[in-house]
C-alpha positions, 0 to 999 in steps of 0.5 A: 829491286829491294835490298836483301838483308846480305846486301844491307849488311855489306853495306854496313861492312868495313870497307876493306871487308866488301870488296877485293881480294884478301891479298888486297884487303891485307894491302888496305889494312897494312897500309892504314896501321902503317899510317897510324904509326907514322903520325907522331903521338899527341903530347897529351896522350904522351904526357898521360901515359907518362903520368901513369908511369910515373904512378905506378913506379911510386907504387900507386899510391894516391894523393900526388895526382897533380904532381905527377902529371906536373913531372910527365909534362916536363920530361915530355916536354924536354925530350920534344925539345 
């Protein structure tokens, strides 16, 4: 039997979406965004962030890009210990 476009679309749904009740589909998804919580952040993206923070405390003014970033890698690098 030739699929139908609904069965093409499920096929192409998130998987939490296609199957289970919405009791186990919100058990799948809590369990996914709790795991992404778990995993420490990369030090790269802790770094850029901070680097952004530290941007915006100056008042966003531009020309100590460099320097910045050079500040975010020390106190991240500090506080990993």
């Amino acid at each position: 039997m030739p699929k139908t476009s609904t069965t093409v679309a499920m096929d192409r749904a998130p998987r939490w979406f296609a199957k289970g009740t919405a009791r186990e589909q919100s058990a799948e998804i809590i369990a996914a965004s709790q795991a992404d919580v778990s995993q420490p952040e990369p030090r790269m993206n802790q770094i850029v962030r901070r680097a952004h923070e530290i941007y915006e405390t100056r008042g966003g003014s531009q020309g100590k890009a460099l320097e910045d970033w050079l500040q975010a890698e020390r106190e991240i690098d500090e506080a990993m210990g």
